[in-house]
N, CA and C of each residue as an Amber inpcrd file, in Angstrom:
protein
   537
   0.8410000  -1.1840000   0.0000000   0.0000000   0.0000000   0.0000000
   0.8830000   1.2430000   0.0000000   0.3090000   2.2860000  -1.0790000
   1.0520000   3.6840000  -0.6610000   1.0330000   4.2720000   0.3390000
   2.3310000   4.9040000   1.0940000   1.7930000   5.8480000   2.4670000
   1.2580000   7.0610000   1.7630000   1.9730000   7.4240000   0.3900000
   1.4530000   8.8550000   0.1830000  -0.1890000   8.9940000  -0.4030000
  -0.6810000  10.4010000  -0.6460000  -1.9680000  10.6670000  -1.1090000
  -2.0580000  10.5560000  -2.6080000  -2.9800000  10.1680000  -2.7880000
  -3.0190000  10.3210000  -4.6420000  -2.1320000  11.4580000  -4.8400000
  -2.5820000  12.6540000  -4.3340000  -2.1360000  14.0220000  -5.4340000
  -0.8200000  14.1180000  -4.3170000   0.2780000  13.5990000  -3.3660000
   1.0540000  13.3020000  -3.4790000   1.7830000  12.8090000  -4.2320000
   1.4610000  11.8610000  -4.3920000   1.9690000  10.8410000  -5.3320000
   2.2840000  11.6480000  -6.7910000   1.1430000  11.7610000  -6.7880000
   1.2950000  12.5050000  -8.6450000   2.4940000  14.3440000  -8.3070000
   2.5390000  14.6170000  -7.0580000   3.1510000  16.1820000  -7.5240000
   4.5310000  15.0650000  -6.9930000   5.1450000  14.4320000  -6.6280000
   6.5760000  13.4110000  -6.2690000   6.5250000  12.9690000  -8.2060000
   5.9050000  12.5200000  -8.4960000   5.7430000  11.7560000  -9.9790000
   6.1510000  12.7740000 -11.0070000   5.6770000  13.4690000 -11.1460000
   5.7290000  14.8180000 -11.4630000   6.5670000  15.8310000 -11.7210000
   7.7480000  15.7210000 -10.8590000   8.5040000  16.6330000 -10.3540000
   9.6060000  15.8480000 -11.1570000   9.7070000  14.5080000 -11.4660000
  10.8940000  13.2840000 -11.6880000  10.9900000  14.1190000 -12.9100000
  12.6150000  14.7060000 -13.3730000  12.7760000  14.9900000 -14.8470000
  13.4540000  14.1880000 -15.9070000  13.1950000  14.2730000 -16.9700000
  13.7370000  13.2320000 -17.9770000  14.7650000  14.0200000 -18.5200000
  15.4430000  15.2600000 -18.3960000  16.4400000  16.0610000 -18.9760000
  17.6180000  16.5830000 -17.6420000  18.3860000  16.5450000 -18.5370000
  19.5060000  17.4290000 -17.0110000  19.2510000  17.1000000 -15.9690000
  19.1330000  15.0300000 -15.5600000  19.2740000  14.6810000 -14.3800000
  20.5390000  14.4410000 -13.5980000  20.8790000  13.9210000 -12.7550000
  21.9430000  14.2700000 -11.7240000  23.2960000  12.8040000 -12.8310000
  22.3500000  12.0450000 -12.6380000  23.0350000  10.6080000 -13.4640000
  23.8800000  11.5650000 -14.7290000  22.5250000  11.9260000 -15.8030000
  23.1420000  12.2730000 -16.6780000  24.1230000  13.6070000 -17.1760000
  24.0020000  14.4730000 -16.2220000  25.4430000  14.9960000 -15.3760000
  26.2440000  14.9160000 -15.2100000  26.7030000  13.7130000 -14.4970000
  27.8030000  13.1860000 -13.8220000  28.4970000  13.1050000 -15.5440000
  27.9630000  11.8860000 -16.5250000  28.1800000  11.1360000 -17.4280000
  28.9360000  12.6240000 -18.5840000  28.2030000  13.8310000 -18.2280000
  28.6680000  14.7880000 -19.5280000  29.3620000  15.4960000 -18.9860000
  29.2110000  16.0200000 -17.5490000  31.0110000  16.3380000 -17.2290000
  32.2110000  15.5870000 -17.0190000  32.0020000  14.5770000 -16.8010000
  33.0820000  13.5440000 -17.4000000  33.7870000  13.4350000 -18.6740000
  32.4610000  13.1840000 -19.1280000  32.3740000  13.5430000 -21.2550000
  33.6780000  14.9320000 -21.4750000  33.1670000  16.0220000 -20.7300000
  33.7810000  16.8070000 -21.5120000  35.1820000  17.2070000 -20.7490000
  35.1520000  16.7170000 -19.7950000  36.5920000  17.1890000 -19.1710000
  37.4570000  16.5440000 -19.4550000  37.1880000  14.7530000 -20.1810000
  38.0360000  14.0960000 -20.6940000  37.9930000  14.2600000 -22.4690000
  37.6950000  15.9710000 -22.5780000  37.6110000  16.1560000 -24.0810000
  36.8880000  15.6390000 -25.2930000  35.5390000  14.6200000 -24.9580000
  34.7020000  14.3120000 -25.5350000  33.7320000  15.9540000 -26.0060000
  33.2450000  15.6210000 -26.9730000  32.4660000  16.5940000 -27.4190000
  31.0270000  16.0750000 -28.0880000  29.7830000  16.9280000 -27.5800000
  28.4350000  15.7190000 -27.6250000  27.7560000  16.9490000 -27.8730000
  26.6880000  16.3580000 -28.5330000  25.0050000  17.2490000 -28.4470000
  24.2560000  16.5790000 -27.3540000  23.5410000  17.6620000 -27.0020000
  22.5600000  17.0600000 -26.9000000  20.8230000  16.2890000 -27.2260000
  20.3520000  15.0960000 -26.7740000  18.9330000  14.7660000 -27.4450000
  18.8200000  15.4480000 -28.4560000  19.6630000  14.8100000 -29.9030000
  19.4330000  15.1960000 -31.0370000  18.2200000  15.0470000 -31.6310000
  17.6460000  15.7240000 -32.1900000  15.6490000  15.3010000 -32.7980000
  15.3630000  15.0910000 -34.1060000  17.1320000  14.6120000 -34.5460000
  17.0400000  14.0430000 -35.8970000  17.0800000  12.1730000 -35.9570000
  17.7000000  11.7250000 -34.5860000  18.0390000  10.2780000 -34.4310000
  16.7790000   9.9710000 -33.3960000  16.1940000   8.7230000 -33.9730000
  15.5210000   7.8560000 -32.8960000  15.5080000   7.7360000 -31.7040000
  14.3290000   8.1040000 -31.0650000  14.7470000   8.4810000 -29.2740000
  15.2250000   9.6790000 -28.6670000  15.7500000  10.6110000 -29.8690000
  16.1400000  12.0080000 -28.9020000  17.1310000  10.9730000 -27.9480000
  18.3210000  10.4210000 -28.3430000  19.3830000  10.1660000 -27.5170000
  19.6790000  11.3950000 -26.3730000  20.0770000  10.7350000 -24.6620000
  20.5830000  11.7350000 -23.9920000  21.8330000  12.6150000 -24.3010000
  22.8850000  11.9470000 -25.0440000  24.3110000  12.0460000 -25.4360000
  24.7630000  11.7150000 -26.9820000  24.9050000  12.5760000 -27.9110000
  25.2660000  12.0160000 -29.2340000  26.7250000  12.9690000 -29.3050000
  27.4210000  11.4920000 -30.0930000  28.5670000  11.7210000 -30.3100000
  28.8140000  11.7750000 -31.5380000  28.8840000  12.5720000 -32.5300000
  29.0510000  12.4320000 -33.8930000  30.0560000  11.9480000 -34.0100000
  30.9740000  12.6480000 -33.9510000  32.5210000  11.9350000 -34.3620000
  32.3930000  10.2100000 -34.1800000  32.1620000  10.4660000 -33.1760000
  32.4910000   8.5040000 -32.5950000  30.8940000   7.7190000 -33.6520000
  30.0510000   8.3970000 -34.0860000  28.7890000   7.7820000 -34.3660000
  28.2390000   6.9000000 -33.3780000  28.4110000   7.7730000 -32.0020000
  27.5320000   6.8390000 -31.0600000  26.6310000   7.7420000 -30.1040000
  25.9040000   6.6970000 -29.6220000  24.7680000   7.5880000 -28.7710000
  24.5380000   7.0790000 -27.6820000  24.6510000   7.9220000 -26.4980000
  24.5860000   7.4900000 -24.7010000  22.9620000   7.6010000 -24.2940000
  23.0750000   6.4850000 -23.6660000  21.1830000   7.0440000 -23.1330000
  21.8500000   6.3910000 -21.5070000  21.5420000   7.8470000 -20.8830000
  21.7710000   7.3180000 -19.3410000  20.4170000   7.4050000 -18.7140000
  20.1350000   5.5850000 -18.5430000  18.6630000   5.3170000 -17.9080000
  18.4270000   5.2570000 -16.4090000  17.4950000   5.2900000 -16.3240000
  17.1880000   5.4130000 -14.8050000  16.7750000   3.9440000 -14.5430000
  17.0480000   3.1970000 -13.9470000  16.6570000   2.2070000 -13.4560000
  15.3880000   1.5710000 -13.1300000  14.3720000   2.9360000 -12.5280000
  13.1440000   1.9350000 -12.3660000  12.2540000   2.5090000 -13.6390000
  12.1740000   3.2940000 -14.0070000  11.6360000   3.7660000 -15.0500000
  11.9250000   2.6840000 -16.7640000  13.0090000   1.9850000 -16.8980000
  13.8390000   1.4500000 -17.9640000  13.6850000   0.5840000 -17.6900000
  13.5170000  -0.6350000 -16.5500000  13.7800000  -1.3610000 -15.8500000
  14.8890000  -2.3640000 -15.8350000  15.8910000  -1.9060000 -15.2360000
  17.0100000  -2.5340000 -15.3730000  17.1960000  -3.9360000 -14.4750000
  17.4660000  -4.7360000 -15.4670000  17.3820000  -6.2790000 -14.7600000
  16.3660000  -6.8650000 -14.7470000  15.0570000  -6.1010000 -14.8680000
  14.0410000  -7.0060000 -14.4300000  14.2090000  -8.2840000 -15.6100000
  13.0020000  -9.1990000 -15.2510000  12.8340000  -9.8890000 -16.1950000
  11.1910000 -10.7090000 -15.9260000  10.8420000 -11.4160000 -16.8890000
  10.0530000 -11.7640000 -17.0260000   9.7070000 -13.1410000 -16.3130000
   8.5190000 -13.3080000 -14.9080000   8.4530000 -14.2570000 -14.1120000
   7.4970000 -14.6470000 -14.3530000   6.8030000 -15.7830000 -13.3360000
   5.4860000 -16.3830000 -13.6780000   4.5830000 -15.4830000 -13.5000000
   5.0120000 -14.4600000 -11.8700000   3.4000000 -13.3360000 -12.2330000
   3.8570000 -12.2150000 -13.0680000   4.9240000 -12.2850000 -13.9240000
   4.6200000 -10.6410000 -14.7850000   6.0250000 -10.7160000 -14.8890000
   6.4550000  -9.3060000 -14.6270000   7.5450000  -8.5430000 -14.2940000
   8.2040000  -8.6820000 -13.1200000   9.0420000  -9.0510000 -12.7650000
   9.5030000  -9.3500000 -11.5750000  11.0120000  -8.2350000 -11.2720000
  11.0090000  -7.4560000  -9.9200000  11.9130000  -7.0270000  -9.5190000
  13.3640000  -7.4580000  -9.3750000  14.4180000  -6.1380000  -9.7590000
  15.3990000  -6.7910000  -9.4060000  16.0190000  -6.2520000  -8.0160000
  17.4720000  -5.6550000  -7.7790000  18.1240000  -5.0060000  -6.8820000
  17.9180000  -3.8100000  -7.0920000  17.8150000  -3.4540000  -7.8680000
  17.9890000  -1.8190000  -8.1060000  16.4970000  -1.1280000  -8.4830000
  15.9160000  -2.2460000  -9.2050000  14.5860000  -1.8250000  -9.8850000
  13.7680000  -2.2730000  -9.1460000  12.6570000  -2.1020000  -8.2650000
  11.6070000  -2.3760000  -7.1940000  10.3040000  -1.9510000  -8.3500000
   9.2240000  -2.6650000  -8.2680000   7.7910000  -2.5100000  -8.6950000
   7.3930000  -2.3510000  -7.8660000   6.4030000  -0.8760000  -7.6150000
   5.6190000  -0.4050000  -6.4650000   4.4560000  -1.6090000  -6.6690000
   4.6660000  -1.5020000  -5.2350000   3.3990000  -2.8240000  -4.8360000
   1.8070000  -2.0290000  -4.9100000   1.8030000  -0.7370000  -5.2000000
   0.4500000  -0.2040000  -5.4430000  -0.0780000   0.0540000  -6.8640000
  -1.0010000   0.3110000  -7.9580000  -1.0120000  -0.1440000  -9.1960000
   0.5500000  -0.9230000  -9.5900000   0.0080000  -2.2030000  -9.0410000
   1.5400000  -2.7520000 -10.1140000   0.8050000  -2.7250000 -11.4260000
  -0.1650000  -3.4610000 -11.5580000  -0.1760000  -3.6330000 -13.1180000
  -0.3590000  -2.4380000 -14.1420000  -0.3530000  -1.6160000 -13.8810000
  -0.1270000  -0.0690000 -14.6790000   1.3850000   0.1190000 -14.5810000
   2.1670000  -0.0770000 -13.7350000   3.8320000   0.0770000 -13.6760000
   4.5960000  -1.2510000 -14.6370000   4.0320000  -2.1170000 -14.1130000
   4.4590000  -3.5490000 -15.0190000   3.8550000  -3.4180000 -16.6740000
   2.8740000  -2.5130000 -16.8330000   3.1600000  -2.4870000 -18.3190000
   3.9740000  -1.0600000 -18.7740000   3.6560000  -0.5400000 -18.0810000
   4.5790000   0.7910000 -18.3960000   6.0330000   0.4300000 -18.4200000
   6.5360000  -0.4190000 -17.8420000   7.7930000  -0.4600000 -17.9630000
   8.1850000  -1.6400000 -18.8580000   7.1220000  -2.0060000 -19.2970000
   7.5250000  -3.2320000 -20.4240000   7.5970000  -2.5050000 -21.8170000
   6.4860000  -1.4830000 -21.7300000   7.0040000  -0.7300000 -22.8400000
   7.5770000   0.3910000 -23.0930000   8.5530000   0.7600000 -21.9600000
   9.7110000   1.4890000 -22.1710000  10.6100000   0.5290000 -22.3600000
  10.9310000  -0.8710000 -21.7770000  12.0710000  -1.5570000 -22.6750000
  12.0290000  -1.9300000 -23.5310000  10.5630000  -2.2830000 -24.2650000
  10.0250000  -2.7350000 -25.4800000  10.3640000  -1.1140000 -26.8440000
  10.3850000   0.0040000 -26.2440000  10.7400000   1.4370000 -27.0190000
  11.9900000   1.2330000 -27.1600000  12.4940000   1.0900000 -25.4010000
  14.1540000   1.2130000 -25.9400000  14.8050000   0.1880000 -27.1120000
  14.7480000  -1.1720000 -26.8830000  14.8220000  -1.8800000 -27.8570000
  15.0520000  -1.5010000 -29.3610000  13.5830000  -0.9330000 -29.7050000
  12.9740000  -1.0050000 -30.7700000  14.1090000   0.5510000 -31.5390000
  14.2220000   1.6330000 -30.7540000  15.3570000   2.7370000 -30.8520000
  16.3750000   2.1410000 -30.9760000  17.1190000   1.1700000 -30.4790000
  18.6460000   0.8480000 -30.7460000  18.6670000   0.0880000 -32.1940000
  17.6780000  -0.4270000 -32.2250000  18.0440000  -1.3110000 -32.5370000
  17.9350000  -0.5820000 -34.2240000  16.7560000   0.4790000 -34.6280000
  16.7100000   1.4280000 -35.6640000  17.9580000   2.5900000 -35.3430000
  18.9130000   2.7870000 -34.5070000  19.9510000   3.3370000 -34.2650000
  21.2010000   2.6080000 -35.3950000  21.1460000   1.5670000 -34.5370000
  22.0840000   0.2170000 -35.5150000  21.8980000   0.1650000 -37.2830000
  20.9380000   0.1780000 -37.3030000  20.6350000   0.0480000 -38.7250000
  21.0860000   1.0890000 -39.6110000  20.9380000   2.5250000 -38.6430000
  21.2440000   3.5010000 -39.3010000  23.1930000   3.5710000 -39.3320000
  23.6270000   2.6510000 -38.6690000  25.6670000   2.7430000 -38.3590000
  25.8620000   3.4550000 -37.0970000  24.4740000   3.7050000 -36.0210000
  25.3940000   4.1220000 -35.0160000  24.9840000   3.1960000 -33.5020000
  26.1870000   3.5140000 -33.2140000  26.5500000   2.7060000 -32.1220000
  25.4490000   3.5130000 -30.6160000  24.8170000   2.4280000 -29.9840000
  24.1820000   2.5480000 -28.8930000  25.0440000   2.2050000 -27.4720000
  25.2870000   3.2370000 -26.4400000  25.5670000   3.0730000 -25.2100000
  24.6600000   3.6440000 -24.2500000  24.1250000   1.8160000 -23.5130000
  23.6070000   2.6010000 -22.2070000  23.8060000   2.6210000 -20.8820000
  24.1660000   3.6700000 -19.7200000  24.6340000   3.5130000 -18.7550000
  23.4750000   3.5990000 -17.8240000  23.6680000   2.6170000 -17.0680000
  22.7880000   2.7540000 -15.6540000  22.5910000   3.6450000 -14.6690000
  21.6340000   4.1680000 -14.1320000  21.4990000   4.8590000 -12.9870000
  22.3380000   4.3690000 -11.5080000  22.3750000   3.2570000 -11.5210000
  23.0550000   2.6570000 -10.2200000  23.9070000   2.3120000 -10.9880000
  24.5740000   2.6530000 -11.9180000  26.4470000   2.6010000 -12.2800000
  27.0700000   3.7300000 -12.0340000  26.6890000   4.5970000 -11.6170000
  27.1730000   6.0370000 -11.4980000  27.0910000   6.0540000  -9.7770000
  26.5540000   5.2640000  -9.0510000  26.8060000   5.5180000  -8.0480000
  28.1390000   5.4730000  -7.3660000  28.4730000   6.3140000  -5.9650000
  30.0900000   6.6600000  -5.7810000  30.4480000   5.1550000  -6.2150000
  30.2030000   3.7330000  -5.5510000  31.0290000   2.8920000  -5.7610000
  31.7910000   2.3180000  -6.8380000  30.6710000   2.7020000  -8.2560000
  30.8930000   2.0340000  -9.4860000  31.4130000   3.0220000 -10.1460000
  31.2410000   4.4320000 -10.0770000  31.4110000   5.5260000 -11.3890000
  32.7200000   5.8840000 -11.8590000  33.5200000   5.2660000 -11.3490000
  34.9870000   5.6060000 -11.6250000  35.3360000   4.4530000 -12.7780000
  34.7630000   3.0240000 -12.2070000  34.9390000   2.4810000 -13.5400000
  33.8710000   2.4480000 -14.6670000  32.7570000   2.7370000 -14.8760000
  32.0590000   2.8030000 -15.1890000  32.3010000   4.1840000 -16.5240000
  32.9540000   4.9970000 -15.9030000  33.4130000   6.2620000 -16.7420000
  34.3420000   5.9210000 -17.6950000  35.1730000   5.3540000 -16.8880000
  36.6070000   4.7720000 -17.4380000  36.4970000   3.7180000 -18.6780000
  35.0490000   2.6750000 -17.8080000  35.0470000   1.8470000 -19.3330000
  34.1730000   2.9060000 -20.4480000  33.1870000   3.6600000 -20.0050000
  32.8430000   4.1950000 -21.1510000  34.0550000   4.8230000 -22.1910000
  34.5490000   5.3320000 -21.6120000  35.7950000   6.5830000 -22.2140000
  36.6810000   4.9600000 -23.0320000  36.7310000   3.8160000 -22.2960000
  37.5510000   3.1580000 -23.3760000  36.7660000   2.9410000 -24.7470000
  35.3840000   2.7640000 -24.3840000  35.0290000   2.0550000 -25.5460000
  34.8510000   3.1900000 -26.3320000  34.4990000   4.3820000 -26.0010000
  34.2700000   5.3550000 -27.4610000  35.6840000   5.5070000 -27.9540000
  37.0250000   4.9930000 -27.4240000  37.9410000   5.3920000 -27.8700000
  38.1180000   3.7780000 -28.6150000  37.8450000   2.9640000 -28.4640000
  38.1330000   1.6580000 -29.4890000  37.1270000   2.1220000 -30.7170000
  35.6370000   2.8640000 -30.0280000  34.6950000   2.7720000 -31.0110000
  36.0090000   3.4580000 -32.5310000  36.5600000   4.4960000 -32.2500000
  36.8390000   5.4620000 -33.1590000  38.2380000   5.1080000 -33.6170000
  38.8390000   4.5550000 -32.4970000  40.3220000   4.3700000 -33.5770000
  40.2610000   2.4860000 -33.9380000  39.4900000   1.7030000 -33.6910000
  39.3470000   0.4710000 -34.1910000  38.3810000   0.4800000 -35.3800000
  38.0740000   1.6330000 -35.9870000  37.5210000   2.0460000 -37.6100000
  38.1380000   2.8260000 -38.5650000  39.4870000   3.2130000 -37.7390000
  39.5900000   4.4780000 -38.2770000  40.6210000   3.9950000 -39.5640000
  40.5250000   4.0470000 -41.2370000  41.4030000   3.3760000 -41.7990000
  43.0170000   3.7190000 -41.5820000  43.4900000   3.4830000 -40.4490000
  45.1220000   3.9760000 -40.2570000  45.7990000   3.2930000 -41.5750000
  46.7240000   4.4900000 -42.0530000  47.8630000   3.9590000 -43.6560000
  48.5860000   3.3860000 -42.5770000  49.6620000   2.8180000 -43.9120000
  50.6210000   1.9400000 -43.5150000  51.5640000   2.7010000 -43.1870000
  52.3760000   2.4960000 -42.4910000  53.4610000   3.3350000 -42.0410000
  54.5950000   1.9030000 -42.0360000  54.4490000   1.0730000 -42.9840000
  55.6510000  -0.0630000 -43.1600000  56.9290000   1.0250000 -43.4460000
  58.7400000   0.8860000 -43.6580000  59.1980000   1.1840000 -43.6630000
  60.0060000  -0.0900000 -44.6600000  60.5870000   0.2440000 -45.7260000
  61.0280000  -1.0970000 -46.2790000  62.6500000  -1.0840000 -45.8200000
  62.8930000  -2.4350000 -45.8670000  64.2770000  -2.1190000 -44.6350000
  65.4100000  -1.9230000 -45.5780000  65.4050000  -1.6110000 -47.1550000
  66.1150000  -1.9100000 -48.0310000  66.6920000   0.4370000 -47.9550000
  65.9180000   1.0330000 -47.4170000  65.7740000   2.2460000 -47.7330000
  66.0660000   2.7780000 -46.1070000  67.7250000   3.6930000 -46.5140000
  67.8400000   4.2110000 -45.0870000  67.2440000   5.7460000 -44.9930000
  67.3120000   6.4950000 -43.7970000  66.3760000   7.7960000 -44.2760000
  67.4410000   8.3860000 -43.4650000  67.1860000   9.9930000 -43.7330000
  68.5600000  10.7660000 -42.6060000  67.3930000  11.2520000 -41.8990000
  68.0750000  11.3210000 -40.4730000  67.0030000  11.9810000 -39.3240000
  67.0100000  13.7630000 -39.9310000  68.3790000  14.1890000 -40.1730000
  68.5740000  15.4090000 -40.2880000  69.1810000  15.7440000 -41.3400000
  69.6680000  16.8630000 -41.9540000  70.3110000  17.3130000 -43.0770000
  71.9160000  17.4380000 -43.0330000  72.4430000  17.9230000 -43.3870000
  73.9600000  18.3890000 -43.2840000  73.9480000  19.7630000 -43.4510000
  74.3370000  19.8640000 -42.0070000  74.2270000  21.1140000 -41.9470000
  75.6460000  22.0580000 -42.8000000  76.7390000  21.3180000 -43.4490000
  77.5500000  21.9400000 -44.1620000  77.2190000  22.9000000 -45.5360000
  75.8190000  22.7230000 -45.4460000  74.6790000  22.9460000 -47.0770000
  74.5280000  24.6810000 -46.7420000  75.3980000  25.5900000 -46.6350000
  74.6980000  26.9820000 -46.7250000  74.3530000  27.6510000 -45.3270000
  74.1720000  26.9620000 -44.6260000  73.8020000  27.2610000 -43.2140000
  74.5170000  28.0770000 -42.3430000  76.0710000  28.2030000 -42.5240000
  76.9910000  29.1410000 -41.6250000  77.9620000  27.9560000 -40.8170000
  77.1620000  26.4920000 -40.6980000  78.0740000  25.9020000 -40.0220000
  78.6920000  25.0260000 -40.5270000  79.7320000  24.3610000 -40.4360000
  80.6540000  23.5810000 -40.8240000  81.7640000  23.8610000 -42.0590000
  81.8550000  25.2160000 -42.0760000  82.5150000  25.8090000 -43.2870000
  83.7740000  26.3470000 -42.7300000
């Protein structure tokens, strides 16, 4: 049972923002102090991504956990809770479909993300917490950096061993010295 009042409930409900939350914060000053450069919720790509990275062709969606439902999965009565993600025990069955079809959206966005060549990253709400966010940052920051230099066509820089090169010139050529 809820302790709060209906129109509790709804001005707490209410108040929850889907833009410039604390999670997705953390994730873009990170972004940019380690010199990443992003838009934001572009309204040309599927989903209004939280984080688009052109360069890298990838896109961050930092989810909230109970809203996304992270972990849950599918039990004998429904939707079943995980650690992080709790189903209010008051309208569950209005929350248990609501959140089937926000993972059933998200899905359906990556997966028309993909199709289009760009790469989907999503970080958790409880990955950013103090314990996890250090690696959690760290692996993000690796993978947009594999994303971009494990595509990038690098030339050959072979050297054939038959061909010596001079580091420097001779300086006896006009210069003032060695004369």
């Amino acid at each position: 049972m809820d302790k709060l009042s209906p129109q509790q409930r709804h001005k707490n409900m209410a108040a929850i923002r889907s833009k410039d939350t604390k999670p997705e914060m953390v994730v873009r000053r990170f972004l940019w102090s380690h010199g990443f450069r992003y838009r934001l919720n572009h309204p040309r790509l599927p989903g209004k991504p939280d984080i688009v990275l052109r360069k890298y062709r990838a896109c961050i969606f930092v989810n909230g956990c109970f809203w996304h439902g992270h972990n849950t999965h599918e039990g004998e009565s429904g939707l079943e809770s995980s650690d992080c993600c709790k189903i209010p025990k008051s309208n569950t069955d209005f929350w248990v479909k609501k959140i089937k079809r926000n993972i059933q959206r998200d899905d359906d966005v990556k997966r028309k993300l993909s199709d289009m060549g760009w790469y989907s990253i999503t970080i958790w709400e409880c990955q950013l917490k103090p314990k996890m966010r250090e690696q959690t940052l760290n692996s993000l920051s690796y993978t947009l950096n594999y994303i971009y230099f494990g595509h990038q066509n690098a030339p050959d820089y072979t050297i054939e061993e038959e061909e010596s090169m001079l580091v420097a010139e001779d300086l006896s050529d006009g210069y003032g010295m060695g004369e």
